[in-house]
N, C-alpha and C positions, 0 to 999 in steps of 0.2 A: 504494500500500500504506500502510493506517495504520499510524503509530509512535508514540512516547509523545514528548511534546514533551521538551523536557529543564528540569528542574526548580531548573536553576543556569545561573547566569551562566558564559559557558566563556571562559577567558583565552585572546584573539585570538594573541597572542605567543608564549604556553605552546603553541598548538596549530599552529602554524607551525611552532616549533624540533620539534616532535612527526613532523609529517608530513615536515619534509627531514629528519630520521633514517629514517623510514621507508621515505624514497625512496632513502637510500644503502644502506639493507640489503639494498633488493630490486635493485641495482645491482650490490653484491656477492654477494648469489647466483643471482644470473643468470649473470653471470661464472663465477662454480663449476661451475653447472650444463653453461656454455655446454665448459669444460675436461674435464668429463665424459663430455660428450657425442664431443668431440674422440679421445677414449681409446679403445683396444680395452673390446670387453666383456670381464668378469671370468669366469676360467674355473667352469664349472661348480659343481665341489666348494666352491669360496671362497665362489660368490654363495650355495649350497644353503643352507650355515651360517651365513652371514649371515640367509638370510632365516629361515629355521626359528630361530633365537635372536630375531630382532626380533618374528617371530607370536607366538613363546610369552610375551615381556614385552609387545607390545602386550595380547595377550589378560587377561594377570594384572592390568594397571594400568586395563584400561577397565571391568574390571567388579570390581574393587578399590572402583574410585572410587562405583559403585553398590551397594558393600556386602557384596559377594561375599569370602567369607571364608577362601579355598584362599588360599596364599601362594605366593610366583611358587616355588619350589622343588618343593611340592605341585600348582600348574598343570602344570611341566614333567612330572612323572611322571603325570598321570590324560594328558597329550596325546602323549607319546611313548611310554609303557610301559603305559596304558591299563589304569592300576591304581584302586584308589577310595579315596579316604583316609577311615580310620576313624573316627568322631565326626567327619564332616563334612557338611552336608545333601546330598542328592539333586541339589537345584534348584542349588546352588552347581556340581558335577560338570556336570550337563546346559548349565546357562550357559557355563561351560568350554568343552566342547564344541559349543555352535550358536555361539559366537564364531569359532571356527577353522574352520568352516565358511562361516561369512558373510565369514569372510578368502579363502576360496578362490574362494569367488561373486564377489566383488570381482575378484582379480585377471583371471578370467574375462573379467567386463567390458570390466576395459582393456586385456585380449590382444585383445580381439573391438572394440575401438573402439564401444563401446553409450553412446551418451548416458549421463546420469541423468535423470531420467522417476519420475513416480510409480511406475508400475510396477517398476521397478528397486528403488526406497525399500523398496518394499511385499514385492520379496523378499527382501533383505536382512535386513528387518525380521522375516521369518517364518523364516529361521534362528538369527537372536539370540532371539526369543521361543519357541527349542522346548520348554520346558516347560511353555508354556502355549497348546494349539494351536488351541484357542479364539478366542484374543485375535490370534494371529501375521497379519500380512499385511493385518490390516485399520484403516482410521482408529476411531477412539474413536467412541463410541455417545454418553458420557454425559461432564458436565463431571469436568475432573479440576484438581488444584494440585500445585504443584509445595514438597514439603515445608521449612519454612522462610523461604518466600517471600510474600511479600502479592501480590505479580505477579498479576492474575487474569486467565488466559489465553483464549482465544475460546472461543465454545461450540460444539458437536460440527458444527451445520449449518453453521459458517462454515470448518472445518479444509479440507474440500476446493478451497473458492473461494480461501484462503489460499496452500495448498500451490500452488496452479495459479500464484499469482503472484509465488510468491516463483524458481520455478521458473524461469520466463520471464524475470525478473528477471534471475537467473543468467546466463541464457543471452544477455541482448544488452547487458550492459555492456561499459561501455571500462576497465576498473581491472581493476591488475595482480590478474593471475590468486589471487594470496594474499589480498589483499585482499577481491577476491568473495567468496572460499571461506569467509573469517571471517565475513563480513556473512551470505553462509549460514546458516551456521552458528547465528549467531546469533539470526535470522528463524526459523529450524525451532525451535529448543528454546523461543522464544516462543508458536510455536505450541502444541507438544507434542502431535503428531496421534494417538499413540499411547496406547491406556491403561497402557503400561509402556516399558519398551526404549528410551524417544526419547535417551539420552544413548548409549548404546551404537552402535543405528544409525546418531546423529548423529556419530560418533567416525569410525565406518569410513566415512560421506558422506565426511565431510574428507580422506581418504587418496585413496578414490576421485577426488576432483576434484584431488585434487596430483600425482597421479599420472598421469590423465590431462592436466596440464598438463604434464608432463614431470618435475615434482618430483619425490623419492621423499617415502614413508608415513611419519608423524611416530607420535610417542606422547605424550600429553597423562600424564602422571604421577601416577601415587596421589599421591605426598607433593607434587605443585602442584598438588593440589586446590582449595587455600584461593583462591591467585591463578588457576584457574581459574574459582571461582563470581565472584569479582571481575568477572570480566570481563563478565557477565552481569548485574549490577547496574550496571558504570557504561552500558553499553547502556540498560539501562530506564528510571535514572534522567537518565541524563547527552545519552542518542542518542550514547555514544563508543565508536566499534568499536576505537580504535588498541589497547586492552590486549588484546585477542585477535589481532589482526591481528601485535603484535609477539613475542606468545608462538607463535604459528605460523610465523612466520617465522625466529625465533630456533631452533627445533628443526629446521624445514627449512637452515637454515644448518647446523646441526652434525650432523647426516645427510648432508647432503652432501663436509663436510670428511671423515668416516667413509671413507664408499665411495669419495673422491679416493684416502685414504689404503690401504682395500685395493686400487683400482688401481695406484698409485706400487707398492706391495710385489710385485706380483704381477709389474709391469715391471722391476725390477731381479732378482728371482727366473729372470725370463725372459733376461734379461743375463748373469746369473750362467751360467745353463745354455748361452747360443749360447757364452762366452768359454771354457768346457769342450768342448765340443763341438767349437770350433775349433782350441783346443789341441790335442785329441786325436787330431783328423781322425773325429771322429765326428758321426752325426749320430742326432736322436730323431724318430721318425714323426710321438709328437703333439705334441710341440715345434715343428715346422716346420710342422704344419695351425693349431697357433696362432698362428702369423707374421700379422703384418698391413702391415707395411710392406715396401715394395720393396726398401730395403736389407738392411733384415732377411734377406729369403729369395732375396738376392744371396751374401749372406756363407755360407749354409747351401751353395747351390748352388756355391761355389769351393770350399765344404769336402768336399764333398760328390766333387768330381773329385779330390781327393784321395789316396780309401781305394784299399788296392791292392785287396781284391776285386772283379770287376766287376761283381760279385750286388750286392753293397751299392753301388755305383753308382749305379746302376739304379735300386735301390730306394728312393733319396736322390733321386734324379732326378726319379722321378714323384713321389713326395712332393713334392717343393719346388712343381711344376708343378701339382699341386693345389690347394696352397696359395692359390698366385697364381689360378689358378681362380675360388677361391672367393671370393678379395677380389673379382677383375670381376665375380663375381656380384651379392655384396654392394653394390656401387657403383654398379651402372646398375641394382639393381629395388628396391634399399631392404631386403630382407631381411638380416637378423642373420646377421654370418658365425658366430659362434659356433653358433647354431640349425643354420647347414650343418653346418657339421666335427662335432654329435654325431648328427648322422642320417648322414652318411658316413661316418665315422670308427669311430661304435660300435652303428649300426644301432639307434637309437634311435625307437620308434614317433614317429610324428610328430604324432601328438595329444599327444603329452609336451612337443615343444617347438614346434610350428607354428600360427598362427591359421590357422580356416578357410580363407582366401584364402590363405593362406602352402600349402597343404595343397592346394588347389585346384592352383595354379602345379605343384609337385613333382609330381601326379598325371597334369597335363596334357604337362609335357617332360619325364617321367621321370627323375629326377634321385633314383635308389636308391642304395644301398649296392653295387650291384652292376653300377651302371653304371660306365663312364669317362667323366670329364667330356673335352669337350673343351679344344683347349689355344689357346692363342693367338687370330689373328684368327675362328676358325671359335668358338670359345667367345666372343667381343668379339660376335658376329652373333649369336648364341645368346641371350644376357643382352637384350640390344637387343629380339627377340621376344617377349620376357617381359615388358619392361618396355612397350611397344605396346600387347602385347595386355591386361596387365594396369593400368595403369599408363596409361592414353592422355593425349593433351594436351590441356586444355580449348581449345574456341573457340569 
């Protein structure tokens, strides 16, 4: 792939002390990530609001940064109360809206484990361009510039040969996953395959592939706009991805302390309620389908033998033993116990919370609202078939 040589001498020693910063950060949030991942999932309600507040500021600031003149207060009501704001244009509303759409096509993808692929670019790109449906989904026809900039980017017959390579590119490096995504990044908005849209699609690319790395979704910020064109200049002049690579990784760190910090909340929350519970000699249904450790839903289950009714016994009993169900589920086939316990628990369609394969499993060993799971070794043989049949072992 050609690149622009760099136009200055680059200090050997400045760029050293450069890249081992950049190697301890992605050390440290690998570690984050890796404590994360350690954690029960976040219930429902907390992750909902979480992610519906980070769609609504990501969507305000990326098309902010393209000019779009709704302010994130005005974004929140045209996306949740689906009002129109007065003296404000059309095409800024509609923008709004194929943003929050192409966040949905997103998440799609990496519920569904879909590469990215032209094809993927090209639909994403045809819900951020729905005001102009023309233009949406397809590479550029005719030279374009990028305003501001002397950069003169390829012409229209070379975008597809480009995109093919920057694509593949992606795909068989050895550098930390953050790093690709920035060099990405940066290789696409060079291109600019798009007659419009290429900073917005390139925004949600970014999320996409951190996401699919396991990271969560960042937000490039209206008011870091300045140091984000920066970053794009020392690229063309300099060939230096580190100011993008560490403004990405900088926000992936602190998304990440974020969601540590609604997990930690959510686990003492949970503490708080078994140390009442136990106090009480009480116990709560979906309290104990949110259990995830063994001790956890030991301490339920002594509380549980407790109550003098033998109704509520009972009914602490199987709870707890579903619980523990669900964790061996969870454990031998890789499914989200949390995804169980809201389709058993609250009879929740399972295209709300299951990938097709996930969807495939539940349909094949019937695992409804209205089953019983089984319990013990016959449930331990159960999980095991699932994970065989779905799940086999390379050889």
């Amino acid at each position: 792939m050609e690149r622009l040589q760099p136009l200055k001498t680059v200090n050997r020693a400045n760029c050293t002390r450069i890249l081992s910063q950049t190697q301890l950060d992605f050390e440290v949030i690998d570690s984050l990530k890796a404590q994360i991942q350690a954690k029960p999932c976040l219930l429902s309600g907390a992750l909902e609001r979480y992610k519906e507040d980070f769609d609504i500021e990501f969507t305000y600031n990326s098309n902010a940064i393209e000019g779009n003149c709704l302010s994130l207060q005005e974004t929140y009501l045209v996306l949740k109360e689906g009002v129109t704001v007065k003296g404000k244009p059309l095409k800024d509303h509609l923008e709004i809206k194929g943003h929050k759409d192409a966040i949905a096509y997103v998440d799609q993808i990496v519920a569904n484990n879909v590469p990215a692929s032209e094809n993927v670019i090209k639909d994403i790109h045809s819900h951020v361009l729905i005001d102009r449906p023309w233009d949406k989904g397809s590479y550029r026809s005719v030279r374009v510039i990028i305003g501001g900039s002397s950069y003169e980017l390829p012409p229209p017959h070379l975008v597809p040969v480009k995109m093919n390579e920057i694509i593949s590119s992606f795909r068989l490096t050895t550098r930390h996953p953050i790093e690709n995504i920035a060099l990405f990044h940066l290789e696409f908005e060079n291109i600019h395959p798009f007659i419009d849209g290429n900073g917005r699609t390139g925004r949600l690319l970014i999320n996409l592939m951190l996401m699919q790395a396991g990271y969560p979704p960042i937000i490039i910020k209206f008011n870091d706009r300045q140091q984000y064109y920066k970053c794009f200049t020392s690229y063309r002049e300099m060939n230096d991805t580190q100011p993008l690579v560490a403004m990405i990784a900088k926000e992936v760190n602190e998304n990440l302390k974020t969601i540590l910090r609604y997990q930690l909340d959510h686990e003492s929350a949970m503490a708080k309620q078994c140390a009442n519970a136990e106090a009480k000699g009480d116990i709560d249904f979906e309290v104990v389908l949110s259990l995830d450790a063994e001790e956890k839903i030991d301490k339920y289950l002594s509380a549980a033998y407790r109550l003098e009714d033998w109704r509520d016994r009972e009914k602490c009993r199987v709870a707890v033993f579903k619980a523990r169900n669900i964790n061996q589920i969870s454990r031998l086939t890789g499914i989200d116990r949390h995804k169980l316990c809201e389709h058993l628990r609250f009879g929740v369609t399972p295209s709300e919370v299951f990938t097709d394969t996930e969807i495939a499993q539940i349909a094949k060993f019937g695992i409804t609202q209205s089953t019983e799971l089984l319990v013990d070794a016959k449930i331990e043989q159960f999980a095991k078939t699932m994970k065989e049949h779905y799940f086999p072992t390379d050889t």
